[in-house]
C-alpha atoms as a printed R data frame, in Angstrom:
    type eleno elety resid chain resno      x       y      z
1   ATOM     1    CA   UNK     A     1 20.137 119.832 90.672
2   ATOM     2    CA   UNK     A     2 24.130 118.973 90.790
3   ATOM     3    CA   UNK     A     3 25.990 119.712 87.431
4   ATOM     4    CA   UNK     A     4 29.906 118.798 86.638
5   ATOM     5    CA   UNK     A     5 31.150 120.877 83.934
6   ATOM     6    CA   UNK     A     6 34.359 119.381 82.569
7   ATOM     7    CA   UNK     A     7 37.445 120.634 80.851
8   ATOM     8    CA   UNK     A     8 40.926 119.591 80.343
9   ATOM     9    CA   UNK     A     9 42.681 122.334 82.164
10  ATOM    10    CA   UNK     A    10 39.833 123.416 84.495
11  ATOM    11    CA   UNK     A    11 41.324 127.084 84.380
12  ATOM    12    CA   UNK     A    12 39.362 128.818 81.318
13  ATOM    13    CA   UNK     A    13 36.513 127.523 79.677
14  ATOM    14    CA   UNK     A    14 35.102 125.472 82.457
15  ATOM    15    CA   UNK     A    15 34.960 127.927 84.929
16  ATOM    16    CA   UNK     A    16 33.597 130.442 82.733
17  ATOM    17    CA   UNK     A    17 30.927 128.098 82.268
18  ATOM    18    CA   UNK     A    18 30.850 127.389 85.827
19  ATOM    19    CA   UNK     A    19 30.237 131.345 86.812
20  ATOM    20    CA   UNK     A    20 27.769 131.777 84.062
21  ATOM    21    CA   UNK     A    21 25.393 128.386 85.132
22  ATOM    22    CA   UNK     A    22 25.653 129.323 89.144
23  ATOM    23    CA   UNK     A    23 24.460 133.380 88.397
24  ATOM    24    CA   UNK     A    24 21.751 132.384 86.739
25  ATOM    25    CA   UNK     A    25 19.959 130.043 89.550
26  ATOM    26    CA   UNK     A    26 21.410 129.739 92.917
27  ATOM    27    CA   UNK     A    27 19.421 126.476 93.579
28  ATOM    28    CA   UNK     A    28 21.488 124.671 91.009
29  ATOM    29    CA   UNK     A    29 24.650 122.967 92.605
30  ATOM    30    CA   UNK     A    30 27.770 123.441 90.075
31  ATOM    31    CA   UNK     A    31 30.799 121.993 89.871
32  ATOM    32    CA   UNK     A    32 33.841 122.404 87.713
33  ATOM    33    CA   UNK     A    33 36.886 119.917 87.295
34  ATOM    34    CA   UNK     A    34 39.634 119.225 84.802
35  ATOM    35    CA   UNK     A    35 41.131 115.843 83.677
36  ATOM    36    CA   UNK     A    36 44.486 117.334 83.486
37  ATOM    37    CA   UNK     A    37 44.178 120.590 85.971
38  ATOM    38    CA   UNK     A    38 45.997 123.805 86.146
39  ATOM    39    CA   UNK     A    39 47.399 125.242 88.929
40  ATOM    40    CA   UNK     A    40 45.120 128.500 89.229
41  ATOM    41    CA   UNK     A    41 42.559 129.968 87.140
42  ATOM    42    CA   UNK     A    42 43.754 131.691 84.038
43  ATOM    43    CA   UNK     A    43 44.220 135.632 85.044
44  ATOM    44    CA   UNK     A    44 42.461 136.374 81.597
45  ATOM    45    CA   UNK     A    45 39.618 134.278 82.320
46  ATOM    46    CA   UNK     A    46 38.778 136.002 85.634
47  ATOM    47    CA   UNK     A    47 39.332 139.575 84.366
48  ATOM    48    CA   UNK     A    48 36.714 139.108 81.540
49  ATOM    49    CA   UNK     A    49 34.448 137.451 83.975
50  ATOM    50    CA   UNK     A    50 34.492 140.292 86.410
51  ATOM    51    CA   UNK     A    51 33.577 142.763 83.294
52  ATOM    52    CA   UNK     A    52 30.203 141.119 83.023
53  ATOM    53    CA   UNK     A    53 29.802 141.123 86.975
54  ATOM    54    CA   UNK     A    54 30.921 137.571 87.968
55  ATOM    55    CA   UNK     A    55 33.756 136.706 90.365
56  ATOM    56    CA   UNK     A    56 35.196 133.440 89.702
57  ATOM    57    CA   UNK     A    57 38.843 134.794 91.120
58  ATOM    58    CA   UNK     A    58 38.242 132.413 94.173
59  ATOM    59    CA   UNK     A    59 37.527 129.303 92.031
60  ATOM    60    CA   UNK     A    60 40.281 126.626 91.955
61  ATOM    61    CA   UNK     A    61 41.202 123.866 89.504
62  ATOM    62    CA   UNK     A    62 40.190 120.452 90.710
63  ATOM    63    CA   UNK     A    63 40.619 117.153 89.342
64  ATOM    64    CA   UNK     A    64 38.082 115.030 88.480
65  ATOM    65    CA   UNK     A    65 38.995 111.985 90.371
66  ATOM    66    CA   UNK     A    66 37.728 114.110 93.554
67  ATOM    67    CA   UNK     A    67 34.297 113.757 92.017
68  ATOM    68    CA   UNK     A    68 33.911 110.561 90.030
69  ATOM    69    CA   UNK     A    69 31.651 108.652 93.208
70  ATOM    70    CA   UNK     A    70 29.252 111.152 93.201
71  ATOM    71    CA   UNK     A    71 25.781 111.080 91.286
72  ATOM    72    CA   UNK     A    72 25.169 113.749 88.660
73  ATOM    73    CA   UNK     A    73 22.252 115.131 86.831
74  ATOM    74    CA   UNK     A    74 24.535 116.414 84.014
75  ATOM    75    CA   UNK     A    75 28.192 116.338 83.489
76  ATOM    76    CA   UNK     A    76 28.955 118.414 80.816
77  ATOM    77    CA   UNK     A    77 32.286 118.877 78.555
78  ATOM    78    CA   UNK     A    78 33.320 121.780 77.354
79  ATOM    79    CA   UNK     A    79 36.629 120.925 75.308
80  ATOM    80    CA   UNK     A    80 37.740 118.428 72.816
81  ATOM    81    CA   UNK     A    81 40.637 116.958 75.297
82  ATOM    82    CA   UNK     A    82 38.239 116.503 78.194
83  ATOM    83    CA   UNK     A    83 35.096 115.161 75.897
84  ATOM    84    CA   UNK     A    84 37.580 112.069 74.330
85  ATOM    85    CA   UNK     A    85 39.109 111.465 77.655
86  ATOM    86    CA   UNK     A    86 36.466 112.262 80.311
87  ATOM    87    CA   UNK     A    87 36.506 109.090 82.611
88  ATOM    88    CA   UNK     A    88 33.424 107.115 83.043
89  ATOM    89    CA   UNK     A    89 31.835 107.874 86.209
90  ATOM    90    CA   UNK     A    90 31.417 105.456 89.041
91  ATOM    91    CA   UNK     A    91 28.348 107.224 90.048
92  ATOM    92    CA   UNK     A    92 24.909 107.889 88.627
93  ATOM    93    CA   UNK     A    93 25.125 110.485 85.360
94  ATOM    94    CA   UNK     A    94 21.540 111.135 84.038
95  ATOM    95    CA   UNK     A    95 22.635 113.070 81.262
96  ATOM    96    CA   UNK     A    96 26.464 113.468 79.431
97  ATOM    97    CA   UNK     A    97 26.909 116.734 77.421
98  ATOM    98    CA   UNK     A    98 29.652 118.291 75.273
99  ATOM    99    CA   UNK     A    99 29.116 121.723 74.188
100 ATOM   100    CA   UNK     A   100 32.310 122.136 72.476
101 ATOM   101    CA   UNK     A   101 34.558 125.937 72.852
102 ATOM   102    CA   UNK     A   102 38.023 126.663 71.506
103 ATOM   103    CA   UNK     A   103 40.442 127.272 73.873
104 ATOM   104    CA   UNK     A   104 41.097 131.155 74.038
105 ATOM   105    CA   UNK     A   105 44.282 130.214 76.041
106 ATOM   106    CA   UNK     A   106 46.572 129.205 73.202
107 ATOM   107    CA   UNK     A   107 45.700 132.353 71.508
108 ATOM   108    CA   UNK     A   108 49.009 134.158 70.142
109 ATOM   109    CA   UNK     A   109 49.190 137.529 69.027
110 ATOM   110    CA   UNK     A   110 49.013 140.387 70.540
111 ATOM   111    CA   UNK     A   111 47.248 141.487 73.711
112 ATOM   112    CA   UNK     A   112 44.444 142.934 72.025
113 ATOM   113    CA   UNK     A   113 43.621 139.677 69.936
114 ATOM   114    CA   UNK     A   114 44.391 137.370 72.622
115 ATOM   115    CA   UNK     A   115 41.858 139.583 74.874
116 ATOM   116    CA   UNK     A   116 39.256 139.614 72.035
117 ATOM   117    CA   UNK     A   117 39.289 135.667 71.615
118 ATOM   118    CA   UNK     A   118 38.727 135.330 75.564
119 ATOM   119    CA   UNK     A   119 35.822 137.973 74.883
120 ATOM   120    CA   UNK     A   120 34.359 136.115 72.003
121 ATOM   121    CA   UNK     A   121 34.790 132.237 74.025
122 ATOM   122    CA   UNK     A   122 33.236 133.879 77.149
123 ATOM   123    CA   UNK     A   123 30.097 135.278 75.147
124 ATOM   124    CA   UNK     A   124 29.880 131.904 73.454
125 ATOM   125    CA   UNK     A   125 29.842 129.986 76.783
126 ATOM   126    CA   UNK     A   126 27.422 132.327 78.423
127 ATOM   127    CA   UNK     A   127 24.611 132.306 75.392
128 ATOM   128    CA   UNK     A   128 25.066 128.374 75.148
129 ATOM   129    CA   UNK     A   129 24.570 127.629 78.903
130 ATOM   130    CA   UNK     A   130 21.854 130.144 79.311
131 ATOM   131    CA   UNK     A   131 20.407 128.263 76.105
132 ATOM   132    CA   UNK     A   132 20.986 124.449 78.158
133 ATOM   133    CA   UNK     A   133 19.846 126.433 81.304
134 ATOM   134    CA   UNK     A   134 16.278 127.640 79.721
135 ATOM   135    CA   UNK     A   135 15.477 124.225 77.640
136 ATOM   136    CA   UNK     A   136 16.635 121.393 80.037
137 ATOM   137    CA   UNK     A   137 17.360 123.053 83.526
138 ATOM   138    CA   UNK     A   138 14.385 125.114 84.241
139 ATOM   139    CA   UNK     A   139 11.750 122.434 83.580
140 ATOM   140    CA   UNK     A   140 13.273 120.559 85.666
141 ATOM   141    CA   UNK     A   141 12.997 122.713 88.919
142 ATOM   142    CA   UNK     A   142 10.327 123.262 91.550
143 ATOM   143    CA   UNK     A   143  8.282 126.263 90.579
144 ATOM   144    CA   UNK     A   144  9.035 129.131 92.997
């Protein structure tokens, strides 16, 4: 099972959605990548990770060009940006997603609200992908 999860930036929202998919089934392979990347994972992004136990402070921004040959059994978008400009893939996609999440990096205000929008994206992302993970991941894999 290999899964892209897409994003504009690939510093936030996809690789909170990245962490979330891999911790709940290391036999699924998953990938992040951005159509427009960042240079490093958003700080905020890893610090509310690590609250609920997942380390994604290693991860790294990639674009998607490195993985557009490659054959997929879902490639999922997670922004608006990366959804309308996500480039068709080369290789073979079974299934194209877009679960939709604001961006909690262009947040202003102060720290406290900023923090509490990151919160509130990174509890969205996890119930949604458990939610994709249950219904259309699961049946999919050989019984243990």
């Amino acid at each position: 099972m290999k899964i892209l999860i897409l994003c504009t930036g690939n510093s936030c929202r996809s690789q909170m959605a990245h962490g979330f998919l891999q911790s709940f089934d290391p036999r699924i392979q998953v990938f992040s990548a951005g159509t427009e990347p960042a240079a490093r994972v958003n700080a905020q992004a890893v610090a509310v990770m690590a609250e609920v136990g997942i380390d994604i402070s290693h991860h790294v921004p990639a674009h998607v060009s490195q993985y557009l040959g490659e054959a997929w059994d879902f490639v999922i978008t997670v922004c608006g940006g990366a959804n309308e400009s996500c480039p068709v893939f080369i290789g073979k996609v079974q299934s194209r997603l877009h679960f939709g999440f604001t961006d909690p990096s262009q947040e202003q205000g102060p720290p406290e609200y900023v923090k509490q929008a990151f919160h509130q994206v990174r509890d969205a992302i996890k119930a949604r992908f458990y939610e994709f993970y249950c219904e259309q991941i699961v049946p999919l894999l050989p019984k243990q």
